[in-house]
C-alpha positions as CSV (number, residue, x, y, z in Angstrom):
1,X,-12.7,23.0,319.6
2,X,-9.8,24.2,316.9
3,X,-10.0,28.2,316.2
4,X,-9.3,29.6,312.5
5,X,-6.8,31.8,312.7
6,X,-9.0,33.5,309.7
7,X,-12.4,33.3,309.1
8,X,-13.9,34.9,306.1
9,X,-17.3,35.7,305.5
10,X,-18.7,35.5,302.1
11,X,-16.6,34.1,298.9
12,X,-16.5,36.7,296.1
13,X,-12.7,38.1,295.1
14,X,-12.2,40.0,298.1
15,X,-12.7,37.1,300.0
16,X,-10.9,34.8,298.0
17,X,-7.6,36.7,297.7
18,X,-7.6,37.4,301.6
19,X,-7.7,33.2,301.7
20,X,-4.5,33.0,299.1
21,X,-2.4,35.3,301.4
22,X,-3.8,33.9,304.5
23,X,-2.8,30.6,303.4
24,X,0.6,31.2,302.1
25,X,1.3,32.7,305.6
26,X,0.6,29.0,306.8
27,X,-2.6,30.1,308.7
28,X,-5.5,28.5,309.0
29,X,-8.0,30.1,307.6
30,X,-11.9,29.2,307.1
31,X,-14.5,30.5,304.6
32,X,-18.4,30.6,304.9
33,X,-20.3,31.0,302.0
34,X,-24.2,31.2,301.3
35,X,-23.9,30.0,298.0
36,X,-20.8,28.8,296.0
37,X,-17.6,31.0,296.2
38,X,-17.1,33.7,293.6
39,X,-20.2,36.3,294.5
40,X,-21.4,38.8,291.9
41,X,-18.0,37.4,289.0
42,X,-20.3,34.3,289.1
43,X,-22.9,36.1,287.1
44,X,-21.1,38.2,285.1
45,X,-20.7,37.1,281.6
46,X,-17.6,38.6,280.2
47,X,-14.6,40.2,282.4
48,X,-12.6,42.7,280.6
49,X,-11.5,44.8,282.9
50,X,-9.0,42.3,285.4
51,X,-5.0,42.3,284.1
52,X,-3.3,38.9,282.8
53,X,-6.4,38.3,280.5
54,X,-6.1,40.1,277.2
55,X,-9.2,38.7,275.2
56,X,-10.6,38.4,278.8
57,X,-12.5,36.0,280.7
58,X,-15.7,34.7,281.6
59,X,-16.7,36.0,284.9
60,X,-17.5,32.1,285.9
61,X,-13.7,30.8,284.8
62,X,-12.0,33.7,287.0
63,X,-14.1,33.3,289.6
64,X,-13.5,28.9,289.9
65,X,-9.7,29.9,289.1
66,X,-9.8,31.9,292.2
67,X,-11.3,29.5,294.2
68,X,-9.0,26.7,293.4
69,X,-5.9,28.4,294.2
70,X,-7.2,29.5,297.6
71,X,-8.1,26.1,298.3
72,X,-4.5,24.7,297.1
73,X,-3.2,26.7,299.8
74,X,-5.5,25.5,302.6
75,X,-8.8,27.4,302.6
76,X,-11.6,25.2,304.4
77,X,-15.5,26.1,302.7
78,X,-18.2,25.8,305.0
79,X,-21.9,26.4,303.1
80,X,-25.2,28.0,304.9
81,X,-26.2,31.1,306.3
82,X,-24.7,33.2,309.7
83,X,-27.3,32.4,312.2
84,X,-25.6,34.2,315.2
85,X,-22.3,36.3,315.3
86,X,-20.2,37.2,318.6
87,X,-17.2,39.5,317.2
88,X,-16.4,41.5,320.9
89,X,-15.7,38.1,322.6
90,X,-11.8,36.7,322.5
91,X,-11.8,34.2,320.4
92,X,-14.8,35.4,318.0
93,X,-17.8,33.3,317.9
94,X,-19.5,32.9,314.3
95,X,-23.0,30.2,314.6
96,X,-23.6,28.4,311.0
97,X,-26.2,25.6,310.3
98,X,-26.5,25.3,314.0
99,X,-22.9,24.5,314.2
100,X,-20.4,27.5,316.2
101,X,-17.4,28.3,314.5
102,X,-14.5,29.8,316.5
103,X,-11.9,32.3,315.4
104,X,-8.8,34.4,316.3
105,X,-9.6,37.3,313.6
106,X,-13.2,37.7,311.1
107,X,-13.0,39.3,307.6
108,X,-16.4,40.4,306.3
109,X,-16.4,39.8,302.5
110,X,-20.2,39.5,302.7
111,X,-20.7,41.7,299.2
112,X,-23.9,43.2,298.0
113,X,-27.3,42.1,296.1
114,X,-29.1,43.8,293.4
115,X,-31.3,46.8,294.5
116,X,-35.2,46.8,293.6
117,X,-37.0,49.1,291.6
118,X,-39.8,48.4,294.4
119,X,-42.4,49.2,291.8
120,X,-46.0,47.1,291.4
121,X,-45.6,43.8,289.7
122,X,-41.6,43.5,290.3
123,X,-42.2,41.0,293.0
124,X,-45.2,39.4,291.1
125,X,-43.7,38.5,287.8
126,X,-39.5,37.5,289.4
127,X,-39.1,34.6,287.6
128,X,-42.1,35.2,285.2
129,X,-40.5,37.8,283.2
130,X,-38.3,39.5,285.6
131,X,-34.7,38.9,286.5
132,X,-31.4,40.9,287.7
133,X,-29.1,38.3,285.7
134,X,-28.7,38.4,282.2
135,X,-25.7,35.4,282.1
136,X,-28.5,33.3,284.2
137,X,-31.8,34.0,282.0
138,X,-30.7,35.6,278.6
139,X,-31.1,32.2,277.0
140,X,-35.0,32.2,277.9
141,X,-35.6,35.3,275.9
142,X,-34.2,34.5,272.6
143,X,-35.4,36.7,269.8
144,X,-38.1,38.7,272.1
145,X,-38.3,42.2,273.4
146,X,-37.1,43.3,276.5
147,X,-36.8,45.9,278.4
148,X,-33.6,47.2,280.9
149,X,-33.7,49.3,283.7
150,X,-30.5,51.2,284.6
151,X,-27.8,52.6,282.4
152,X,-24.4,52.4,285.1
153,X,-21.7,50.2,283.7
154,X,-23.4,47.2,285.6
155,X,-26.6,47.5,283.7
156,X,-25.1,48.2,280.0
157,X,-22.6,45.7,280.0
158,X,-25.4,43.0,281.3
159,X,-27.9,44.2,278.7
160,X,-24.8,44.0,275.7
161,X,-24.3,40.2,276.6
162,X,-28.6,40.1,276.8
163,X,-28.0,41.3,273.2
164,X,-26.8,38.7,271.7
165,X,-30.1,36.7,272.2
166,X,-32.8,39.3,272.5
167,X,-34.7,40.9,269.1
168,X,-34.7,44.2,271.0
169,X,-33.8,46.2,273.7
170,X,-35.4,49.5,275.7
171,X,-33.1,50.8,278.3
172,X,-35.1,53.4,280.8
173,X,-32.5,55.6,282.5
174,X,-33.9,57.8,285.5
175,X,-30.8,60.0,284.7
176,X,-30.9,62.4,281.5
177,X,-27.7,60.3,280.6
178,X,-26.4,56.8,280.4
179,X,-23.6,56.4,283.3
180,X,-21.7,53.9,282.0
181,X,-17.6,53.7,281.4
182,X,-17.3,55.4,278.1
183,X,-16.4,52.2,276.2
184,X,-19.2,50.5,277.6
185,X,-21.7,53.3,276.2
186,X,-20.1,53.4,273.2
187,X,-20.7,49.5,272.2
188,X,-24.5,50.4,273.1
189,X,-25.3,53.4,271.3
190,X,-23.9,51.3,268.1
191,X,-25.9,48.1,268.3
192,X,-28.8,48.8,266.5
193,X,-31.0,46.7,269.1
194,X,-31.0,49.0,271.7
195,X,-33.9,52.3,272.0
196,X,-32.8,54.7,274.8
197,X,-35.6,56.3,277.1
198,X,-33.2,58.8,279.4
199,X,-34.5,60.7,281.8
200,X,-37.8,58.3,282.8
201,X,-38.7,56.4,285.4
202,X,-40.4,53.0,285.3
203,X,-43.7,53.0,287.5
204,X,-45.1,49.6,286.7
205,X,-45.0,45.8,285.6
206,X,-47.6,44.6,284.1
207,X,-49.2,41.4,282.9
208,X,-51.8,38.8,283.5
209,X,-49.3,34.9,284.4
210,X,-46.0,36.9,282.6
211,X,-44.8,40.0,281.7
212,X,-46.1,41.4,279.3
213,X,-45.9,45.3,279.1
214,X,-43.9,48.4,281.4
215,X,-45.4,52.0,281.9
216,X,-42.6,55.0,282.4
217,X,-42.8,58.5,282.6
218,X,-41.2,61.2,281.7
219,X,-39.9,63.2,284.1
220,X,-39.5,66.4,282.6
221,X,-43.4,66.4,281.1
222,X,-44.9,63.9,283.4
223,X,-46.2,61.7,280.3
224,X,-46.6,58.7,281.0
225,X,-46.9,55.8,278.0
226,X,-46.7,51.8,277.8
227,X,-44.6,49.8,276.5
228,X,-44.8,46.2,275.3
229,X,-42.1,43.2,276.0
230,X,-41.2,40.3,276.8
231,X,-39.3,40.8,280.3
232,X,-37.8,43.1,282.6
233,X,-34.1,43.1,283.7
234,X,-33.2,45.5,286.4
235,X,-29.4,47.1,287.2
236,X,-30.0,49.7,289.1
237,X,-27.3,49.4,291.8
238,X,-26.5,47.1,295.3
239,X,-27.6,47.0,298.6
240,X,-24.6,45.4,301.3
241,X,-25.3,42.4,302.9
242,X,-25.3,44.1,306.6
243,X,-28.3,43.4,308.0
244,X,-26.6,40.7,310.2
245,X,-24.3,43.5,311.3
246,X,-26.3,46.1,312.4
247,X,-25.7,47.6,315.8
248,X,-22.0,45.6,315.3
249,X,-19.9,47.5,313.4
250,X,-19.7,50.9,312.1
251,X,-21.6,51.7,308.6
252,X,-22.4,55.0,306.4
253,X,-26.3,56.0,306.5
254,X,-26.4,52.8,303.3
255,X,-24.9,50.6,305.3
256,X,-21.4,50.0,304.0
257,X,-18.8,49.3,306.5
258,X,-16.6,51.9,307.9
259,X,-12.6,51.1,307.7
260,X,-9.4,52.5,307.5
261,X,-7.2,52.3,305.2
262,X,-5.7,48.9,307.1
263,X,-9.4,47.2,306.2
264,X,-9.8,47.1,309.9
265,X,-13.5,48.1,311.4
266,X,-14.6,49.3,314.7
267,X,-13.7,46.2,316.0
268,X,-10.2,45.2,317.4
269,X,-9.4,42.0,314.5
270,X,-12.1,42.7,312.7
271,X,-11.7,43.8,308.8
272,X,-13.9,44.6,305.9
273,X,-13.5,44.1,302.2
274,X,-14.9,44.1,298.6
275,X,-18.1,45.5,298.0
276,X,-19.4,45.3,301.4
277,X,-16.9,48.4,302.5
278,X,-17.7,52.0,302.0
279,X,-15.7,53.1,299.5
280,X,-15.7,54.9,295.8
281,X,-14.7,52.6,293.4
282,X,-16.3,48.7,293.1
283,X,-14.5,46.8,291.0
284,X,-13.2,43.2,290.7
285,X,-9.3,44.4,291.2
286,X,-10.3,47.0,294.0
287,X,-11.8,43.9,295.9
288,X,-8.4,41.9,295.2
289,X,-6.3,44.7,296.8
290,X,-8.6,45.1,299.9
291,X,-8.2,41.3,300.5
292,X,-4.5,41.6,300.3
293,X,-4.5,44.4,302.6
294,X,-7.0,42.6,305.1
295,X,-4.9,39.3,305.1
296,X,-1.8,41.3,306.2
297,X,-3.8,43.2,308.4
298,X,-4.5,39.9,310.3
299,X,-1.1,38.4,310.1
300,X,-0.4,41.6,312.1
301,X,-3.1,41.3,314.6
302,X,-2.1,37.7,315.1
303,X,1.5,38.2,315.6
304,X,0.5,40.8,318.3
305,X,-1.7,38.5,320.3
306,X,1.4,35.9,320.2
307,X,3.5,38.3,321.5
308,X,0.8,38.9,324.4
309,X,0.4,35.5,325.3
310,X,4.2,35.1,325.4
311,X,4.6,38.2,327.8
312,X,1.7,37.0,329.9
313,X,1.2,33.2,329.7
């Protein structure tokens, strides 16, 4: 059976970049991805924030432009779901769709999914009034009400796109300010769609087949009051996709992957990258610099077990 040099888990940006470099190095390097390369870009409506686009670009174009160059250079997709992972044994053993793939070094690019409020009715009315993608559903809720959970830069700049189609906007903030980049909450407080409730807490979903109303509370005074709408959109933060990993590698108390500065793990030719890693900032062009570093990081590892095999053949 032929080994990847490379094999990358998950297909957002990190992922992606660590493909380009792996494949200009003339390894082979493999991808598998759940869905469709590009992770959490693919449902973000407009980038702003990543250099050579001036007027920026939509997250969908940057993250198909990104896919195509890795794949120029060589980068073989596989689709499905890890069902078993081996990454102590020499080469690394990775089982998708029933089929094991082999490998000389991993990287997990496995990224994060939307955290939930965990609050009666979320789970009810998802799809029937409640979503965590604006790009995806915004459309459906022309000229309603809505209401947003979550005032991070994630949620705002979601809930500006949702603007453009909804009649108005709530956004409930647990925090007793918004927490987006300054530019971001600037663009909010002067659309005259949006009502801010800081410092409250959303308790409930309700409705009969859809949603039709939310109940928050203040914090501070414990009122509680309902309000009436259309839907629910939640940004409110990411949980990493570890679960596969636990008891593998080395994670913070969330769950993030522990690495050095190198993007290697606990793991001798293991590395970590993107959104998936414990680190500060989470950010399309942070993601693009952990995959460079990861892809070198490998070359290296590589070139080291070369050299072994030459001194003991």
């Amino acid at each position: 059976m032929s080994i990847y040099d490379i094999l990358i888990l998950g297909g957002g940006p990190a992922g992606l970049t660590a493909a380009i470099y792996g494949g200009r190095s003339q390894l082979r390097v493999g991808m598998i991805e759940r869905l469709m390369p590009g992770g959490q870009v693919m449902s973000t409506d407009w980038v702003e924030n990543y250099p050579g686009f001036e007027d920026g670009i939509a997250g969908i174009d940057l993250a198909q432009k990104m896919e195509k160059q890795a794949v120029k250079f060589g980068l073989e997709i596989s689709s499905g779901v890890i069902e078993n992972i081996k990454l102590q044994t020499n080469p690394k053993k990775i089982t998708v769709n029933g089929k094991e793939l082999l490998a000389k070094t991993v990287i997990v690019a496995t990224g994060s999914d939307p955290k939930l409020l965990n609050v009666p009715g979320e789970k009810e009315f998802k799809g029937k009034g409640v979503s965590y993608c604006a790009t995806c559903d915004a459309p459906f809720f022309k000229d309603k009400d809505v209401i947003v959970v979550g005032g991070g830069s994630s949620g705002i700049q979601e809930s500006l796109y949702l603007s453009r189609f909804v009649r108005s906007i709530q956004l409930v903030e647990f925090l007793d300010h918004l927490n987006a980049e300054p530019i971001l909450q600037k663009r909010a407080h002067e659309n005259p769609k949006y009502t801010f409730h800081l410092n409250h807490q959303l308790l409930s979903i309700d409705g009969n087949q859809k949603v039709e109303s939310v109940t928050i509370e203040n914090r501070k005074t414990k009122e509680q009051k309902t309000l009436k709408t259309d839907g629910v959109f939640i940004w409110i933060g990411f949980n990493p996709n570890t679960k596969f990993l636990e008891g593998t590698l080395d994670m913070n108390p969330e769950g993030y992957i522990t690495t050095n500065e190198e993007m290697e793990t606990s793991i001798e030719g293991v590395f970590a990258v993107g959104d998936v890693r414990d680190k500060r900032v989470r950010q399309i062009t942070t993601a693009v610099g952990d995959g460079t570093i990861a892809a070198q990081s490998a070359l290296k590892t590589l070139e080291s077990m070369e050299q072994s095999e030459e001194l003991n053949p």
